[in-house]
C-alpha positions in Angstrom: 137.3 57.2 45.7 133.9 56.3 47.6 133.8 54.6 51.0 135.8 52.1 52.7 134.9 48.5 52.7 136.8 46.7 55.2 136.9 42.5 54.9 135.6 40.2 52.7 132.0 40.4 54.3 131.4 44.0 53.6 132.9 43.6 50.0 130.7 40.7 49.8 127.2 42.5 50.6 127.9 46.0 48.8 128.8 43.8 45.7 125.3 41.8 46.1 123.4 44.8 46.7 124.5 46.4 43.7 127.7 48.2 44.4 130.5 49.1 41.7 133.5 48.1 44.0 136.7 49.8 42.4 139.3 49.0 43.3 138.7 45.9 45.1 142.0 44.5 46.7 143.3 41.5 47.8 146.9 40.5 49.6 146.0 36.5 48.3 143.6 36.7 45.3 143.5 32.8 45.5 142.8 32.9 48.8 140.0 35.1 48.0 138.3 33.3 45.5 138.2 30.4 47.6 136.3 32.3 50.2 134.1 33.5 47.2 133.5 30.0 46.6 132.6 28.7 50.2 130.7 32.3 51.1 129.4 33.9 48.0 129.4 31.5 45.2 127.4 34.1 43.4 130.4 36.2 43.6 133.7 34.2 42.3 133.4 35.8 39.2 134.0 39.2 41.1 136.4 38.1 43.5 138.6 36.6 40.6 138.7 40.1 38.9 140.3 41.7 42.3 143.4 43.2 42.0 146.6 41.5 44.0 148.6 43.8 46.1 151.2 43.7 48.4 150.9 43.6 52.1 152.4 47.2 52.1 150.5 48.3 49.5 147.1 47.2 51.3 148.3 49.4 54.0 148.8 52.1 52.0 145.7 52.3 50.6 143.4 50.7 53.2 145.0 52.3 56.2 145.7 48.7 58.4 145.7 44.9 57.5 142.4 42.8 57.3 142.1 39.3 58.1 140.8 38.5 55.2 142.8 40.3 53.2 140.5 41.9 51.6 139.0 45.6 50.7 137.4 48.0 48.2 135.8 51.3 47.9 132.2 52.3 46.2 130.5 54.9 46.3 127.5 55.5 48.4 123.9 54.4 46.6 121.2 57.3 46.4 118.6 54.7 47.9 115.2 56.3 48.5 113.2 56.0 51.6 110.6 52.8 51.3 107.8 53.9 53.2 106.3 50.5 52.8 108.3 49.5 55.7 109.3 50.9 59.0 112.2 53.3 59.2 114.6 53.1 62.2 115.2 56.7 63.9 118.8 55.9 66.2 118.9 59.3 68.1 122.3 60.1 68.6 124.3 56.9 68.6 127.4 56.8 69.9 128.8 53.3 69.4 130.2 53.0 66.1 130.5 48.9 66.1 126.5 48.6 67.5 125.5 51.4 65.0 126.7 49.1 62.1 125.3 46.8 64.0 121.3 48.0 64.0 121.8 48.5 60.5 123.1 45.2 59.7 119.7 43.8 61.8 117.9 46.7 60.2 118.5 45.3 56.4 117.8 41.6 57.8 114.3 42.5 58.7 113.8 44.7 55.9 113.4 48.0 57.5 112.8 51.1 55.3 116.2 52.3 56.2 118.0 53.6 58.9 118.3 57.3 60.3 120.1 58.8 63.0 120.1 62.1 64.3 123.9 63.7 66.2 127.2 64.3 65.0 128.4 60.9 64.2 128.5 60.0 60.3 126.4 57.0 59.8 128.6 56.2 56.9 132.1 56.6 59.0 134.4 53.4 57.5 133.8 51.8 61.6 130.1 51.7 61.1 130.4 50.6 57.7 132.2 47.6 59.1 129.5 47.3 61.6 127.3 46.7 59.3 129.0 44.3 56.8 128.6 46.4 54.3 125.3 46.2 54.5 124.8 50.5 53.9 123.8 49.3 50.4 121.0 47.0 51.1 118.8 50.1 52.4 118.8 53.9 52.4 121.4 55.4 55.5 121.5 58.5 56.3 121.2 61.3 58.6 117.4 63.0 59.7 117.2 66.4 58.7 113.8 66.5 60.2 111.7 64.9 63.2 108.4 65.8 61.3 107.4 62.1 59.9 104.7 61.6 57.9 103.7 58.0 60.0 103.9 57.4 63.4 107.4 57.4 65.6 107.2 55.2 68.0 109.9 55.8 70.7 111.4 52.9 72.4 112.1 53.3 76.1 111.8 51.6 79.4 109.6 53.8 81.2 106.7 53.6 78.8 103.9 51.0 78.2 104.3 47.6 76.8 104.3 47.1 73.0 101.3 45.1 71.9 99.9 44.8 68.7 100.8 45.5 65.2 103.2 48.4 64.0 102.3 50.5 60.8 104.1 50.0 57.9 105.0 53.8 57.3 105.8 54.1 61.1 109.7 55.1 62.6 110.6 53.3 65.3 113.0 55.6 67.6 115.7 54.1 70.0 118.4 56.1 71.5 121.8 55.4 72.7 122.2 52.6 75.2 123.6 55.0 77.7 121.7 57.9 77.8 118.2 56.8 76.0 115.8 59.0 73.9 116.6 62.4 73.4 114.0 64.9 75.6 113.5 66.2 71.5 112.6 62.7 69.9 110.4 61.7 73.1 108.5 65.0 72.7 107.7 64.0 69.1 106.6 60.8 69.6 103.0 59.9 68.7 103.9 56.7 72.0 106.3 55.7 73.8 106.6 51.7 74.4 108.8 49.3 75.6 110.2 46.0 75.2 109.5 43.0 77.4 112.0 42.4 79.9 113.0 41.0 83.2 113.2 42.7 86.3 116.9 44.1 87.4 117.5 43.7 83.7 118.9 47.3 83.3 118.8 47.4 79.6 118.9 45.7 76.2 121.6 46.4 73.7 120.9 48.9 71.2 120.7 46.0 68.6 118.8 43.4 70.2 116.7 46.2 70.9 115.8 47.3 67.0 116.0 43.8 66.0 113.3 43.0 68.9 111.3 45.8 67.6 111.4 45.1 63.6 110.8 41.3 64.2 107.6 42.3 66.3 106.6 44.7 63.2 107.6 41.6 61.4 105.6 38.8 62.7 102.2 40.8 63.4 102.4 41.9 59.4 102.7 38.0 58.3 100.2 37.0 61.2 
């Protein structure tokens, strides 16, 4: 049956971004439509096609309610790996609602795609959600290797200020928000840089953090 797509947002961006979402169910199908026409014009025509269910039934098949009433399942995209654009390493993330998160900011800033290294799926329904659905705008997936052809560049508050322009085939690594960069990712970096920040700060949040990074990739390519 695919993946999970919880709420009208996630539906919303795996249906722009190419998706086949079957089934795709709604508890108030006019309901849904007229959040097709205030969100997603671009997507009425789907949303009018979803199937009406009961609120038992979208339990059944869902697992819990939604506020929008809304869900559908697709399966995952075989997107490959643009190395025209920076890749996002997130070693060992344990935060499902933040990992969605960086990959929501990930696709926003048109990263390469997103990686992660530890044992929690980057495609588990929570993340997904995370994300708003955004898994299908970019390759997801987990590394099977730290041995990258460009440069990874480690995020991390002990190292030396980022300055200047990052490469378009480098990853950019950041690790979990309560333990950091994993003594094996550190080791492989090419540098290790950090973010501006102000004193007694103790930390960004693993978001802001890759979206801090990508938008510095960002602006220094356009500049």
């Amino acid at each position: 049956m695919g993946v999970l797509l919880e709420g009208f947002h996630t539906v919303k961006h795996a249906l722009r971004f190419g998706a086949e979402v079957h089934p795709l169910l709604t508890t108030d199908l006019g309901a849904a439509v007229k959040l097709a026409e205030s969100h997603a014009p671009d997507l009425v025509d789907a949303f009018a096609q979803a199937t009406e269910v009961d609120q038992a039934a979208f339990v059944l098949r869902v697992g819990r309610t939604h506020p929008t009433g809304v869900a559908g399942f697709a399966d995952r995209p075989e997107l490959p790996f643009d190395r025209a654009a920076p890749v996002v390493l997130l070693d060992n993330p344990r935060n499902l609602g933040n990992f969605g998160a960086a990959i929501r900011v990930a696709a926003g800033l048109d990263a390469g795609g997103v990686l992660s290294t530890g044992d929690v799926d980057p495609w588990h329904p929570n993340v997904l959600r995370g994300s708003a659905g955004l898994h299908f705008a970019l390759p997801v997936g987990k590394a099977e290797t730290l041995d990258f052809a460009g440069e990874l560049i480690a995020f991390d508050a002990d190292g030396d200020l980022l300055k200047g322009p990052i490469p378009d085939d480098a990853v950019l690594a950041f690790g979990s928000e309560r333990h950091g960069l994993s003594a094996e990712v550190r080791s492989r970096a090419t540098r290790v840089v950090r973010l501006p920040m102000r004193d007694r700060v103790s930390s960004y949040n693993l978001t802001t953090s890759v979206a801090m990074g990508l938008y510095h990739w960002a602006v220094h390519r356009a500049s």
